[in-house]
NUMAR-556295 format. One line per 4 residues: number of its first residue (from 1); their letters; for each residue z, y negated, x of C-alpha. Coordinates in steps of 0.02 Angstrom, whole numbers, plus 50000, padded with zeros to 5 digits. Example, Ala and Ser with C-alpha at 12.3 -4.5 7.8 and 13.67 -1.06 7.14 Angstrom:
// NUMAR-556295
1	AS	50390:50225:50615  50357:50053:50684
This chain:
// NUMAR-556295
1	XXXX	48641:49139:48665  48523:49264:48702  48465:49398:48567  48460:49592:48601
5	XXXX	48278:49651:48603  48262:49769:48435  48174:49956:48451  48026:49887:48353
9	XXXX	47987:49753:48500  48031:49859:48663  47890:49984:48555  47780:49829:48545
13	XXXX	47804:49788:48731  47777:49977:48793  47617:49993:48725  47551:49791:48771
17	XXXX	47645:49813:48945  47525:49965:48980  47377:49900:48891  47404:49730:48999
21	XXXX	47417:49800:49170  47294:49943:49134  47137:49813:49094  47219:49697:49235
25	XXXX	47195:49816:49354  47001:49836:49288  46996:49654:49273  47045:49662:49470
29	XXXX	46918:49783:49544  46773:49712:49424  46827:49527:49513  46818:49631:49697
33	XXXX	46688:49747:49645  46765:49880:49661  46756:49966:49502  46733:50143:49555
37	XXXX	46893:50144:49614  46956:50123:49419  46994:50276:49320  46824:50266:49214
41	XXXX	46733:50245:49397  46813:50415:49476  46777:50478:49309  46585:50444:49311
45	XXXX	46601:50488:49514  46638:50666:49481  46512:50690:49323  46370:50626:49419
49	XXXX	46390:50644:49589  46348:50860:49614  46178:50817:49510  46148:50661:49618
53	XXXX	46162:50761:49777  46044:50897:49725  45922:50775:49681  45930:50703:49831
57	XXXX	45914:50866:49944  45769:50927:49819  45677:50752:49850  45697:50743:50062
61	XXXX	45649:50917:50063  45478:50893:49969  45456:50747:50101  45309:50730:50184
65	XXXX	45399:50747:50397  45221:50694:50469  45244:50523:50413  45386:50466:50391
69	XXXX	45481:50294:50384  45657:50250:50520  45756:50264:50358  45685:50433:50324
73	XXXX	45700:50492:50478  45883:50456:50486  45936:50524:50312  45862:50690:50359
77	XXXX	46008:50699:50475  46142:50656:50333  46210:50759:50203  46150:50728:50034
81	XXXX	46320:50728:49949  46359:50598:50096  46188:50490:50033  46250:50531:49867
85	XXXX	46418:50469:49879  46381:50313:49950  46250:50259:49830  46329:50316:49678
89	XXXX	46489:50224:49729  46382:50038:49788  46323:50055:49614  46465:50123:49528
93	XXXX	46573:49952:49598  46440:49831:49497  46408:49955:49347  46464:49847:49197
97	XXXX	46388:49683:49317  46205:49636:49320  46130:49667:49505  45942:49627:49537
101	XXXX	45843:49771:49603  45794:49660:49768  46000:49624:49791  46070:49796:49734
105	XXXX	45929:49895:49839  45999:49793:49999  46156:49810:49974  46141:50021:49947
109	XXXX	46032:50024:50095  46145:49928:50195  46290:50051:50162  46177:50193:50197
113	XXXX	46136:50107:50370  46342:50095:50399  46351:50253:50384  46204:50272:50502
117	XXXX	46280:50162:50639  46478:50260:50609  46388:50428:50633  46291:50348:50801
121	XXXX	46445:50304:50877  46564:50433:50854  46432:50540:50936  46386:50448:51100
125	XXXX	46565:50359:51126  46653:50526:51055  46809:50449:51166  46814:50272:51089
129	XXXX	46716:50283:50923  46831:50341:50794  46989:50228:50864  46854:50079:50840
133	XXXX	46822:50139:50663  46989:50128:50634  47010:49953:50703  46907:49902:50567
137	XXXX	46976:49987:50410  47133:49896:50476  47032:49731:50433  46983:49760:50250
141	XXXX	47082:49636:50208  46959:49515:50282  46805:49577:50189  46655:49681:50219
145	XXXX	46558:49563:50311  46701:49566:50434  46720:49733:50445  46531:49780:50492
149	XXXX	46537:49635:50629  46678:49724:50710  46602:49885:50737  46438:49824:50785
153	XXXX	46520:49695:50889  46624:49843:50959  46469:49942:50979  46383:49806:51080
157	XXXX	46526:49788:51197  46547:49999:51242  46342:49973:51250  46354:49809:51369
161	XXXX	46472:49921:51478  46354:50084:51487  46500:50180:51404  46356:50217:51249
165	XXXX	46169:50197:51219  46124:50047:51107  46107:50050:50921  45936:50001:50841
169	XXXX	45968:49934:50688  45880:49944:50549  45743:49824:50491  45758:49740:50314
173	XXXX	45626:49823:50263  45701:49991:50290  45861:49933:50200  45771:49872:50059
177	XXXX	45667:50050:50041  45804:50142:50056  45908:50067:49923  45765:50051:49808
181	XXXX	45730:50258:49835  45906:50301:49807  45937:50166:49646  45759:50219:49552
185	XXXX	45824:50414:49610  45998:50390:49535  45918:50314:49378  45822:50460:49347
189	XXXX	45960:50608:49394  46098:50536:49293  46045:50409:49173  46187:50298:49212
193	XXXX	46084:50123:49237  45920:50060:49194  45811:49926:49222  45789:49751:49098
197	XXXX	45665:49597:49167  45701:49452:49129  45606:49280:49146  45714:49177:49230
201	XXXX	45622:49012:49264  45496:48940:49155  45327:48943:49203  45355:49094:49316
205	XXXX	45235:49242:49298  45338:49381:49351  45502:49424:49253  45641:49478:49395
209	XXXX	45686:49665:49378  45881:49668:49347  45987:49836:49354  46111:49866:49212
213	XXXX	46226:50022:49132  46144:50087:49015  46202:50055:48823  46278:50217:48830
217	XXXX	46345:50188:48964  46458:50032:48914  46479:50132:48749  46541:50271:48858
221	XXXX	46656:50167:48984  46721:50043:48845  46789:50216:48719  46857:50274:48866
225	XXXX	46947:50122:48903  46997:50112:48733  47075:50273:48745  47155:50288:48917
229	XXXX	47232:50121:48890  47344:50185:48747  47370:50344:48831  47477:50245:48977
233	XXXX	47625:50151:48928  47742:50064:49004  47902:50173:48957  48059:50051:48937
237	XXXX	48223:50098:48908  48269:50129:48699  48388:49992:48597  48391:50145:48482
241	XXXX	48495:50296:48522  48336:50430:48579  48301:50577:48466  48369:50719:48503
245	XXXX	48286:50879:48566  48247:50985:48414  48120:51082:48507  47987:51054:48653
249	XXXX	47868:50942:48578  48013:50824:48479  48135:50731:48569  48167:50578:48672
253	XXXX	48063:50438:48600  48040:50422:48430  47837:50384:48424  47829:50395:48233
257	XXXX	47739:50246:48151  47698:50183:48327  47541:50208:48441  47645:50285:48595
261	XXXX	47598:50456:48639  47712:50609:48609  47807:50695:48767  47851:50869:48765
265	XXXX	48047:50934:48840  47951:50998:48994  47849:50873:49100  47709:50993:49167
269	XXXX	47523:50997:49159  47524:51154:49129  47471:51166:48920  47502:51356:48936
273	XXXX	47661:51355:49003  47723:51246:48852  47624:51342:48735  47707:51504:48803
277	XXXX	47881:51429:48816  48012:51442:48683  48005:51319:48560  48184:51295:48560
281	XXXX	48297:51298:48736  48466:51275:48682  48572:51225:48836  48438:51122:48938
285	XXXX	48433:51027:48776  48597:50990:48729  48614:50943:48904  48479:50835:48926
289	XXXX	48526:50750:48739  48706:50715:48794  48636:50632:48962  48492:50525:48858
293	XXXX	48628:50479:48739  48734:50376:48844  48724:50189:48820  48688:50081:48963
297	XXXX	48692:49909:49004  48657:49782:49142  48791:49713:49258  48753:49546:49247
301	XXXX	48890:49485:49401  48776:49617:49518  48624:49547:49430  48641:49376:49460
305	XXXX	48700:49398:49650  48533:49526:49670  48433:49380:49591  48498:49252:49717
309	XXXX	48510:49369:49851  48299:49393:49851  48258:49225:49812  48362:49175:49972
313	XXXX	48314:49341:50076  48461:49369:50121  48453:49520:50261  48529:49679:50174
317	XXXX	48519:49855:50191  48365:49929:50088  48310:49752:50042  48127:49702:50094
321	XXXX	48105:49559:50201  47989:49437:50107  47905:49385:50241  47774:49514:50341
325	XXXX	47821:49533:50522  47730:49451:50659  47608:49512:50764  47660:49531:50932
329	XXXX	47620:49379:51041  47439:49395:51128  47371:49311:51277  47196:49298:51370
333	XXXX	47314:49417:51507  47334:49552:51377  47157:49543:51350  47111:49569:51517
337	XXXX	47242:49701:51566  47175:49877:51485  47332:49946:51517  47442:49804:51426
341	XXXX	47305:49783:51302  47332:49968:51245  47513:49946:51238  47482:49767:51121
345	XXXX	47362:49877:50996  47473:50018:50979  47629:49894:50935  47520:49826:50815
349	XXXX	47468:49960:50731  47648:49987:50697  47669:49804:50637  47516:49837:50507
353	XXXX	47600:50010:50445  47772:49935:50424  47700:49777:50339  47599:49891:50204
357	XXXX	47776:49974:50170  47876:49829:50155  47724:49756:50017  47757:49907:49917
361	XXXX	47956:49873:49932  47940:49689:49879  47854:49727:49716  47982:49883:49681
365	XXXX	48111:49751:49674  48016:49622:49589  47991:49750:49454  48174:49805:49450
369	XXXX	48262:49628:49430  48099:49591:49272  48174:49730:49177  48367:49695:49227
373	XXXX	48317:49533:49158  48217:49579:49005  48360:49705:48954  48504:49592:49011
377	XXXX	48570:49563:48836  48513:49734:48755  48647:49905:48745  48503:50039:48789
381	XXXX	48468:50220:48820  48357:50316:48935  48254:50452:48852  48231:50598:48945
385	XXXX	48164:50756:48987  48131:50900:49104  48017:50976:49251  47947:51129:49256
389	XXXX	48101:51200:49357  48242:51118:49224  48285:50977:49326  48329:50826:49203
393	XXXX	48226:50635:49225  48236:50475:49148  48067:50455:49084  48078:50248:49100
397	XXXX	48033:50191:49270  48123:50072:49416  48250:50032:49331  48384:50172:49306
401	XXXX	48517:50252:49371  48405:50404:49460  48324:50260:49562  48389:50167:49737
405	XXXX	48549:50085:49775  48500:49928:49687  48448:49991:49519  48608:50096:49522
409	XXXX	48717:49942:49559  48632:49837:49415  48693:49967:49277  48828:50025:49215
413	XXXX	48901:50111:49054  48909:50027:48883  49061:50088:48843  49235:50054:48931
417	XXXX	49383:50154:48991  49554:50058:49018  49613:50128:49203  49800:50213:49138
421	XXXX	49843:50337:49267  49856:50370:49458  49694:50492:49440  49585:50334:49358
425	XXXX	49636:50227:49482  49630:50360:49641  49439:50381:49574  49389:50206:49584
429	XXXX	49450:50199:49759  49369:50337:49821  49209:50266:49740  49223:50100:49831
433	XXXX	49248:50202:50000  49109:50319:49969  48993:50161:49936  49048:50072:50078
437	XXXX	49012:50217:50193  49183:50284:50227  49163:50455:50156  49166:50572:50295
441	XXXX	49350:50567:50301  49501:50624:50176  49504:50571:50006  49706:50507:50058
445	XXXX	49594:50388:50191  49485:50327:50093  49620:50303:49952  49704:50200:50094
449	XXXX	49556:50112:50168  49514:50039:49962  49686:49983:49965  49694:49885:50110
453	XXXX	49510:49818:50074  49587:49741:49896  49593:49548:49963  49423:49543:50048
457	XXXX	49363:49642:49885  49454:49489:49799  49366:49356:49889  49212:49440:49886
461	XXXX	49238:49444:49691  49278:49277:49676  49123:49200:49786  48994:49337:49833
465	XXXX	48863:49213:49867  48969:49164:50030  49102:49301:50078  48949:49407:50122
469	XXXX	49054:49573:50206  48981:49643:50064  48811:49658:50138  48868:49769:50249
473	XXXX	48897:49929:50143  48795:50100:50140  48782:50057:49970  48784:49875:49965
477	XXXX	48756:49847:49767  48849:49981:49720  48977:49926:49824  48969:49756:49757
481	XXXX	48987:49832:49583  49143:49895:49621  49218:49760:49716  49212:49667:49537
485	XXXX	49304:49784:49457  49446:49822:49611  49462:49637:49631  49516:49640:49438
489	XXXX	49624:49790:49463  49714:49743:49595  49743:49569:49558  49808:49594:49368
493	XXXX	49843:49775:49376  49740:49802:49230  49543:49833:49193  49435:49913:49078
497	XXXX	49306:50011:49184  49134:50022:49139  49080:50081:49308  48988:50245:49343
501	XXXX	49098:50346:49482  48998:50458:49565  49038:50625:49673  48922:50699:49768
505	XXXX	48852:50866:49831  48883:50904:50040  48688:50950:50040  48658:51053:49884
509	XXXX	48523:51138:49914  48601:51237:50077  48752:51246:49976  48650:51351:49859
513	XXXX	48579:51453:50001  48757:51485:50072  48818:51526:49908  48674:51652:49858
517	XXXX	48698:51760:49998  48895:51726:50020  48871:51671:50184  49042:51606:50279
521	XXXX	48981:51504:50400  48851:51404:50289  48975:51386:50148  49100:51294:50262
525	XXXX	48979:51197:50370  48939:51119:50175  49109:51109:50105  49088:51253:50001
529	XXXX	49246:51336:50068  49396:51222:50057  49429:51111:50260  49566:50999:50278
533	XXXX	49422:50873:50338  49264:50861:50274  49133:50976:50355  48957:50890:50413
537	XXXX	48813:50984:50420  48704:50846:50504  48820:50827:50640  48844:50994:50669
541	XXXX	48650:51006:50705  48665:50844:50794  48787:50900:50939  48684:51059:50959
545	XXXX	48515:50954:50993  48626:50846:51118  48675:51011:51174  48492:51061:51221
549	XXXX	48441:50885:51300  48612:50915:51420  48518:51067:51479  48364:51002:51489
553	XXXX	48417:50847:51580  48511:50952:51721  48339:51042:51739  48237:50863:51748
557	XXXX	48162:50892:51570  48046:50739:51542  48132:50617:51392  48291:50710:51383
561	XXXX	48384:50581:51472  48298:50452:51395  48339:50529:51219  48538:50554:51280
565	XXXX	48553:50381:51331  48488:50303:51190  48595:50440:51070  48584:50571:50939
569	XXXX	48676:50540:50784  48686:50631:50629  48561:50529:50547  48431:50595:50672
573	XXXX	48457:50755:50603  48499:50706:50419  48336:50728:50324  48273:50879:50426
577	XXXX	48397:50971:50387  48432:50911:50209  48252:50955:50169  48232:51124:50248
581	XXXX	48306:51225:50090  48167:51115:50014  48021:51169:50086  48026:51073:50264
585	XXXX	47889:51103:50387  47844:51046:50567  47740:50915:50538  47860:50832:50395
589	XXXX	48009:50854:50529  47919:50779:50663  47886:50615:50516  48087:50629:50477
593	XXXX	48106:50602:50658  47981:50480:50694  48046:50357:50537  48247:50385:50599
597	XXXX	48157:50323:50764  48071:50182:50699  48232:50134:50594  48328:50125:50728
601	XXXX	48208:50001:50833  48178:49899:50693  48285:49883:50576  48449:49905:50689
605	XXXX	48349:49804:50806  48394:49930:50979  48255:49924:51126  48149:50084:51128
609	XXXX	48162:50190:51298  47987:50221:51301  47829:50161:51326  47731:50138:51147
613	XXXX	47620:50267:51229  47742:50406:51282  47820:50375:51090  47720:50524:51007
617	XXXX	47770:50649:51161  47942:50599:51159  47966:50620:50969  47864:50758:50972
621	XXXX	47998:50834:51097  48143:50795:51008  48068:50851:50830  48064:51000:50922
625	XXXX	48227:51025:50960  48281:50975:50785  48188:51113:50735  48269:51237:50827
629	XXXX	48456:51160:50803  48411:51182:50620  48340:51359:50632  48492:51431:50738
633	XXXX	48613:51359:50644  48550:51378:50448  48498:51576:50522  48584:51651:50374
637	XXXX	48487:51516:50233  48335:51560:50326  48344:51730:50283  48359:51720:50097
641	XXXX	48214:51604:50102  48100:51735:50186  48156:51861:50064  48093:51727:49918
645	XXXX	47928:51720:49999  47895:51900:50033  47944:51923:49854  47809:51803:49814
649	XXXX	47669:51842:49915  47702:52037:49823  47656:51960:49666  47529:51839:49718
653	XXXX	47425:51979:49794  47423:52050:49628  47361:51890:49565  47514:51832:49429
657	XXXX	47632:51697:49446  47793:51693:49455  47908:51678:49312  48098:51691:49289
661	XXXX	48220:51624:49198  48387:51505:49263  48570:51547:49189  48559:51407:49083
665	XXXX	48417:51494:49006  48271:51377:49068  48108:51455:49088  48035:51443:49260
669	XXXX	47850:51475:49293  47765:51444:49445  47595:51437:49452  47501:51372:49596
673	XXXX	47298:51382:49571  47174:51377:49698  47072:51229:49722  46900:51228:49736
677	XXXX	46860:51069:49821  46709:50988:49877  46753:50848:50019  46650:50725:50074
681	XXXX	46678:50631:50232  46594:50446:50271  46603:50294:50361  46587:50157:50220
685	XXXX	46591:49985:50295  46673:50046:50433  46824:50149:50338  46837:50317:50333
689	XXXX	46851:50356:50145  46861:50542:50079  46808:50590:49897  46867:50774:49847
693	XXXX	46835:50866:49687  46962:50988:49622  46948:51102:49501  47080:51243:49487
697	XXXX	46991:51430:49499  47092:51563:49418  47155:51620:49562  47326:51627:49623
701	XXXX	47364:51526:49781  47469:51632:49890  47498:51505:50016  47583:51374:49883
705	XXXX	47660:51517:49764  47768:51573:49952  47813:51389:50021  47862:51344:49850
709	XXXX	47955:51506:49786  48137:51440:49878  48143:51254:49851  48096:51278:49649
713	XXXX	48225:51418:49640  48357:51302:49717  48308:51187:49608  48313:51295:49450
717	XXXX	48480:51335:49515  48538:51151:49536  48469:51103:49381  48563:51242:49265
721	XXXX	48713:51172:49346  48679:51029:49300  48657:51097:49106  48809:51190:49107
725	XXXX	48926:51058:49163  48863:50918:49040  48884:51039:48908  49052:51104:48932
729	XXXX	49115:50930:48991  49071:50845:48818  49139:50989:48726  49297:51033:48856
733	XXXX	49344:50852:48918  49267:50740:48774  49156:50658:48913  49032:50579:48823
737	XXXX	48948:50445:48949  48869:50528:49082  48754:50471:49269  48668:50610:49323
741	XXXX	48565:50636:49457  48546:50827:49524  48665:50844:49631  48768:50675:49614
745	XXXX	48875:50694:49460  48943:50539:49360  49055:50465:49223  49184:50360:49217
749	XXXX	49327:50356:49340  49465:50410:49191  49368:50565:49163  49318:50628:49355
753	XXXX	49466:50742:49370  49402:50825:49215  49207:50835:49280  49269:50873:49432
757	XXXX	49365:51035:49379  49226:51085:49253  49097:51056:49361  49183:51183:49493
761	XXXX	49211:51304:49371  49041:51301:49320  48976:51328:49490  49105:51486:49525
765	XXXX	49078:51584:49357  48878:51554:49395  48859:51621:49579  48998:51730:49565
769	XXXX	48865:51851:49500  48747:51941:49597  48581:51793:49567  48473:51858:49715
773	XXXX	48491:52046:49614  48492:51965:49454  48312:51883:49513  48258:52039:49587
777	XXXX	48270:52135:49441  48188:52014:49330  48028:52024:49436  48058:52215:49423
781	XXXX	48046:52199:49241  47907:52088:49218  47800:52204:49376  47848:52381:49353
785	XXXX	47703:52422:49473  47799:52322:49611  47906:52374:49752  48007:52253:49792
789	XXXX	48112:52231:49951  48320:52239:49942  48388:52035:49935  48492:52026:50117
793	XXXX	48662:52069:50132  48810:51974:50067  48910:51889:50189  49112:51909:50157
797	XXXX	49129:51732:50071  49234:51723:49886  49159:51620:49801  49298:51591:49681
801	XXXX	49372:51457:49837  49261:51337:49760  49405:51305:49657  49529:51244:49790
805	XXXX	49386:51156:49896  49413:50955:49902  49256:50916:49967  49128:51038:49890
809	XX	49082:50895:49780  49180:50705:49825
């Protein structure tokens, strides 16, 4: 029988969880040498590096130039805070190790030479050089030693062929001096190392000159250690029901008597935003303590299929493969065809990129199905808390019900609800269809389609492990959630649901938009305004991009055949245009593209129209017309998001930030600094590594203030809808279990007619006011010196048809 875990040892394991993988990751880059890569090492970096530099520029400009060594010679060229870098880091990497001075000097002056030889050939193969330099960062894996073969190796081949004059390398002699300059300079500018001799054979005159971190050094790096460790735990879910918010610096986790840091209401870095804030905000509290007070548990059917699903790989949508993908096959003909050679290196480049995501993947799941495990017998809670706009999180991590399909179809409530009525049971099917992917039709259709799916959802039930169909949802562990429980209720009739239904925004942040500026068209293209069928957004873009490539095929545009054939769906256009209340630009519409495009090749396995070198032009084309689909059709959006910005950019030149507050009475302040940064480009071993130094000024950015202005006030807006409908719908409806996620609202199937009405309600009595105004003349108040321009026209939209629209949230 296993035993629930008790508050006092999911405490225990937070703070020995963090401890562990905090001085396992030091462990790690101390065993690699790599230790200015840990968080006392970037520390250290930017504390000694600016003093380093100028030592180094004060010292080669006292320099003797009339006689002067090949090393010297070359550094002259470099920038100190390059020389700097580099040095500081070789030794930063072996600062708690013992190095001799002969070893250590070599190694510095080798990396300084590197850098040398990177600098050499970007200038005299300008055409070649930095694709080379990336070849080689793409071998790190292999080790340094590889790594500085291939681009001398490289360099000797474009030399062979006259494409580039020859490197001379260094002598060891030069290395050596080098290194020893730099290590005896960095001694005496920063006081990190210092040198101990030690007699290590008997009988031997000289003792050999070793260089060590100083004792204050060690002291330094182990307090901080010490310190930071503590400061970063693991945050589990609670077997104790989470304090409540009582103000913004006591709530959520209850730290007393334990060594786990406090976390204030509102997750910013900003200390003078929460100092400034109200110490008590009554509705984004009560909100976020009804949400943090619901009592969760692992399904352990979905569990155990999840378990044996990974350790079998079975092939499912948003699952990792466990295996990295093959290289493509290569031959001594690819090697001796430039043209086919190009095409091999540029397929695997996409083979490397797709293997580092699917690495990150695999240990996202590995850490999700540890903590279903670990909590598999515990009731638990998820403290939580808020960002700077109101928007409620789950402060635990991976495993939760704000995370990916999987970690959504692991969980579910606590508590039970017996399935009584018609509504109950109308719920649960329309959550099965929505998870399977059949929710772009009526709810009567997808009503039907869970009632003719009962048997296979029976079978399924009974043996998931081999009636795989499944597999084959949107959704696939949600769905499988739910086929346990349908298979119940439609075989006995009766069931006691513990599932979380969910209903979900048509694009909430154009919703919002629409709704702001009461405009017809984008209201109804989002389901805001009631359709007998539900509206799509995406598709809508969709057919107008096929639209273009029509016309540009009949004119012989280049790709636009090529793009027709092979098909525009509404998941081209889905992320574009769900992101572009949110902030989208250019270049991040051109990625969305690009990744649909690469989904669709690899995981749906379809043969790519074009050559791997026309791919970047032919995205780049269709990105483009994406772009404009998106612009002519969202006009109206667009044009309370310019008013946002221009609103902004009023204030910013008058150097204040922006501050409001939402209708649930959540204070928003935005307050993007400038950055001063110092950046500092090199070529170590081969990879191009940059080191940049921020430090915020006390200057407003104007550029971040405007491109963030619209997607936080969305957001703000989102969230307070959010507060306002957990709120009423405890004290209205009795709902007291509660999955929340934004703009995906969810309880239990016997209470979504009630948090469906509420939530509707909530939405109509809140825009049904004038917010743009309402906005306008708080920034009126706060800047009386301001002239600020009229928010656009309303469109002729009632908002109050919220109330009779099906699909506005479903």
């Amino acid at each position: 029988m296993e035993v629930p875990l008790t508050q006092e040892e999911l405490n225990q394991d937070m703070t020995m969880i963090g401890v562990g993988r905090y001085r396992s990751h030091t462990e790690q880059a101390k065993q690699r040498e790599g230790e200015g890569d840990t968080k006392y090492g970037q520390r250290l970096m930017r504390a000694a590096l600016p003093k380093f530099s100028k030592g180094i520029e004060d010292m080669i400009n006292g320099w003797n130039h009339a006689n002067k060594s090949r090393w010297q010679h070359d550094l002259i060229d470099m920038k100190p805070e390059v020389i700097g870098f580099i040095a500081l880091r070789s030794c930063l990497d072996r600062i708690t190790a013992r190095k001799t001075m002969n070893s250590l000097a070599c190694f510095v002056g080798a990396r300084i030479e590197d850098q040398v030889r990177c600098d050499f050939l970007v200038k005299h193969n300008p055409d070649k050089g930095e694709g080379i330099i990336l070849g080689a960062k793409r071998r790190k894996k292999a080790g340094i030693n590889h790594i500085r073969t291939h681009v001398r190796r490289s360099m000797m081949h474009e030399s062979d062929k006259g494409l580039m004059e020859a490197f001379d390398s260094w002598r060891q002699r030069d290395r050596a001096s080098c290194g020893a300059w730099l290590v005896e300079l960095l001694r005496d500018c920063t006081g990190l190392i210092e040198y101990v001799y030690i007699q290590q054979k008997a009988g031997r005159k000289r003792a050999t000159r070793f260089v060590v971190a100083t004792q204050t050094t060690l002291d330094w790096v182990e307090n901080f250690n010490t310190d930071r460790e503590l400061l970063e735990p693991f945050w589990l879910p609670t077997a104790d029901t989470p304090r409540e918010w009582e103000n913004i610096w006591d709530g959520g986790y209850d730290t007393a008597g334990t060594t786990l840091p406090k976390l204030p209401f509102i997750k910013t870095r900003n200390m003078e935003h929460l100092r400034d804030a109200p110490a008590v905000i009554p509705e984004p509290m009560e909100a976020c303590n009804l949400i943090q007070q619901t009592p969760w548990r692992v399904n352990s059917e979905v569990l155990d299929v999840t378990s044996w699903a990974w350790e079998n790989s079975l092939e499912i949508t948003g699952f990792p493969s466990r295996e990295d993908e093959t290289l493509p096959p290569f031959s001594k003909a690819i090697h001796e065809d430039k043209e086919a050679l190009t095409r091999w290196k540029m397929m695997a480049a996409g083979v490397y990129k797709r293997n580092a995501s699917t690495k990150s993947r695999r240990l996202l799941v590995g850490k999700v199905l540890y903590l279903a495990d670990k909590m598999r017998s515990t009731r638990f809670f998820y403290p939580s808390n808020c960002d700077f706009r109101g928007r409620v999180y789950n402060i635990p991590s991976f495993l939760g019900i704000q995370g990916p399909d999987m970690c959504r179809g692991l969980l579910r409530f606590s508590r039970g609800e017996k399935v009584k009525t018609n509504e109950a049971y109308r719920w649960l099917a329309i959550h099965g269809a929505n998870t399977w992917g059949n929710d772009k039709v009526t709810l009567d259709k997808r009503v039907e389609w869970a009632n003719d799916f009962a048997k296979d959802a029976q079978k399924i039930a009974a043996n998931p492990k081999r009636e795989l169909l499944w597999t084959e949802a949107d959704k696939p562990f949600q769905f499988l959630a739910w086929c346990f429980e349908w298979a119940k209720l439609t075989s006995t009739g009766k069931l006691e649901t513990f599932l979380p239904v969910s209903m979900d925004a048509s694009n909430n942040g154009l919703q919002i938009l629409s709704m702001l500026i009461r405009d017809p068209y984008g209201m109804s293209a989002t389901n805001v305004l009631p359709t007998e069928t539900p509206a799509d957004i995406y598709r809508v873009v969709a057919e107008r991009v096929e639209g273009y490539l029509r016309k540009d095929a009949s004119e012989g545009r280049l790709f636009s055949k090529e793009w027709l054939q092979f098909g525009i769906t509404r998941s081209t256009c889905k992320r574009p245009v769900m992101c572009y209340s949110y902030g989208l630009t250019s270049y991040s519409n051109r990625a969305y593209v690009v990744e649909w495009f690469e989904d669709e090749i690899h995981d749906r396995k379809r043969r790519s129209p074009f050559d791997p070198r026309e791919k970047v032009m032919a995205t780049n084309y269709l990105a483009g017309l994406v772009w404009q689909g998106i612009e002519e059709v969202l006009e109206k959006p667009k044009e309370v998001m310019q008013w946002f910005q221009e609103c902004s950019r009023l204030i910013s030149q008058k150097q204040r930030p922006l501050f409001w507050n939402s209708p649930s009475g959540f204070p928003v302040i935005q307050d993007y600094k400038q950055l001063h940064s110092k950046r500092v480009k090199t070529w170590v071993s081969g990879e191009a590594t940059w080191i940049r130094f921020n430090e915020e000024s006390d200057k407003i950015c104007r550029r971040k203030q405007a491109n963030g202005v619209s997607p936080n006030f969305v957001h703000a807006l989102d969230a307070a809808a959010l507060h306002k409908t957990v709120v009423r719908a405890n004290k209205e409806a009795g709902i007291y279990d509660f999955a929340m996620v934004h703009d995906s609202y969810g309880t239990h199937a016997t209470k979504c007619d009630d948090l469906s009405r509420i939530l509707r309600d909530v939405f109509v009595n809140m825009f049904d006011v004038d917010l743009l105004s309402d906005w306008s003349k708080q920034l009126s108040d706060q800047h009386p010196d301001i002239s600020f321009p009229s928010p656009p026209e309303f469109g002729d939209a009632k908002i109050t048809k919220i109330h009779d629209s099906t699909y506005f949230f479903s």
